[in-house]
C-alpha positions in Angstrom: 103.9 -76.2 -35.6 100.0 -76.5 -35.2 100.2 -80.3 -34.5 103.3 -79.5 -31.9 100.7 -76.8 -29.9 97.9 -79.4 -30.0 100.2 -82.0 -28.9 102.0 -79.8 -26.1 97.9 -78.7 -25.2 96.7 -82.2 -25.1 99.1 -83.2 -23.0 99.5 -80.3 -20.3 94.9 -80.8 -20.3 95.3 -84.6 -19.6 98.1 -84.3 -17.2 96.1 -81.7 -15.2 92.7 -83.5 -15.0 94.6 -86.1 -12.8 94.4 -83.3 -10.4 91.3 -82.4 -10.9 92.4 -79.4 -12.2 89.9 -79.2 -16.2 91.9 -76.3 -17.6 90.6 -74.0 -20.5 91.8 -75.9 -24.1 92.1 -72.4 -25.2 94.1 -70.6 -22.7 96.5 -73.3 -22.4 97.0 -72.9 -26.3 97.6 -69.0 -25.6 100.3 -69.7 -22.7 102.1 -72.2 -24.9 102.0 -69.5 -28.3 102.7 -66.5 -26.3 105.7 -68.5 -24.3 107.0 -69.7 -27.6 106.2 -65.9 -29.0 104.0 -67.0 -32.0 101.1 -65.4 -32.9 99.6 -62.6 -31.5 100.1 -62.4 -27.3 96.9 -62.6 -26.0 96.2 -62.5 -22.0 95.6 -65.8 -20.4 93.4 -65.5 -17.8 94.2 -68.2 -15.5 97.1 -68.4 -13.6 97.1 -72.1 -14.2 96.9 -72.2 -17.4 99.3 -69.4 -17.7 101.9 -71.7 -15.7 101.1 -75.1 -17.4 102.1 -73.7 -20.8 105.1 -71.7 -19.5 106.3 -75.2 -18.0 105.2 -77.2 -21.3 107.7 -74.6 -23.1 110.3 -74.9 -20.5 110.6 -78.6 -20.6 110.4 -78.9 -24.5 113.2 -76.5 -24.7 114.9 -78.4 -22.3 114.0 -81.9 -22.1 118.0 -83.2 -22.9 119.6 -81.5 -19.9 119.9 -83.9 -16.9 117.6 -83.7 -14.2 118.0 -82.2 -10.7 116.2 -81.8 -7.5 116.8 -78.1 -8.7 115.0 -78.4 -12.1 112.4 -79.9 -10.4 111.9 -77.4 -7.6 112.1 -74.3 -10.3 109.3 -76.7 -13.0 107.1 -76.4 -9.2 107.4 -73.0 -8.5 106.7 -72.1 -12.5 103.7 -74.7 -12.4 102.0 -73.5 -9.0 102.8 -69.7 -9.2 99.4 -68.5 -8.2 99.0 -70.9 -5.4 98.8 -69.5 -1.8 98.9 -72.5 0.2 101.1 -74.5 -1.1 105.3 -74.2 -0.7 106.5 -74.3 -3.6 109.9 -75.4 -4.6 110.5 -78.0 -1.7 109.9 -81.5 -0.8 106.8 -81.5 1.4 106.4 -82.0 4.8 103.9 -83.0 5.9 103.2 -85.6 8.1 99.9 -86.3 7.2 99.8 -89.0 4.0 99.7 -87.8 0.1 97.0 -90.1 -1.5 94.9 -90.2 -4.6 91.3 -90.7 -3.7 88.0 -91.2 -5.4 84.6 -92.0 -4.1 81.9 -90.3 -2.1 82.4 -90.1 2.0 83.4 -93.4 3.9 83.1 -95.2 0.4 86.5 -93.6 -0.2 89.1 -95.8 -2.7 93.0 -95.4 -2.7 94.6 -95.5 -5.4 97.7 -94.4 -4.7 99.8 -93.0 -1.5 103.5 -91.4 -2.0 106.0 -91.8 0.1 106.2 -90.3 3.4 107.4 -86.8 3.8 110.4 -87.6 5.4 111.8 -90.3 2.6 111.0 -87.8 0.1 114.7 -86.6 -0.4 116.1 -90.0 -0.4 113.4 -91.5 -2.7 113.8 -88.7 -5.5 117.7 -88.6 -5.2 117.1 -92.5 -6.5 114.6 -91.3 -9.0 116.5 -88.7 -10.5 119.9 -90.8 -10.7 117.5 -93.4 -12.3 116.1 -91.3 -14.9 119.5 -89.3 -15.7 120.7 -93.2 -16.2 118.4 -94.2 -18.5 117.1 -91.4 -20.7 118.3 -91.2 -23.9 
């Protein structure tokens, strides 16, 4: 079990740091133990943290069942409880663009830009048949 926390803790840290978000090793590996109710339940102190493991549990438990717009909204709202500005559970919308961006001022790199807001339903209806499709 050890080695599946590390694993599950390495993964939810990585994943975060592509948003910039560098969350505590330790109270991710509380939030996944307390969620999977080993150990002793000790208080998480950030939100995030407190969220990323409850959604690492979540999709462990449930990684077979097919995916849905649904499933996705619910893994958004679990993920981004704390936040205030941000509506959770939707598609965005936006108009401005979503991109990826590194570099100082007006030296500024793209490295990636979603889709606009308003192809958001259509683009994820073809992602989500996709991946129902071809996972195992």
């Amino acid at each position: 079990m050890e080695a599946i926390f590390s694993l599950m803790v390495a993964e939810a840290v990585k994943t975060s740091e592509i948003e910039r978000d560098y969350l505590s090793w330790e109270d991710v590996m509380s939030s996944i133990r307390n969620n999977l109710g080993y150990g002793n339940s000790k208080f998480v102190k950030d939100p995030m943290a407190r969220g990323v493991g409850e959604l690492m549990v979540r999709i462990r438990q449930n990684f077979a069942e097919p995916l849905t717009d649904l499933v996705l909204f619910e893994w958004h709202r679990t993920l981004l409880a704390s936040a205030k500005r941000i509506n959770t559970g939707q598609w965005r919308k936006q108009s401005e663009p979503m991109q990826i961006v590194s570099g100082s001022w007006g030296r500024e790199k793209i490295h990636f830009e979603a889709p606009p807001s308003h192809m958001l339903p259509n683009e994820m209806k073809t992602f989500i048949k996709w991946f129902n499709e071809s996972h195992p």
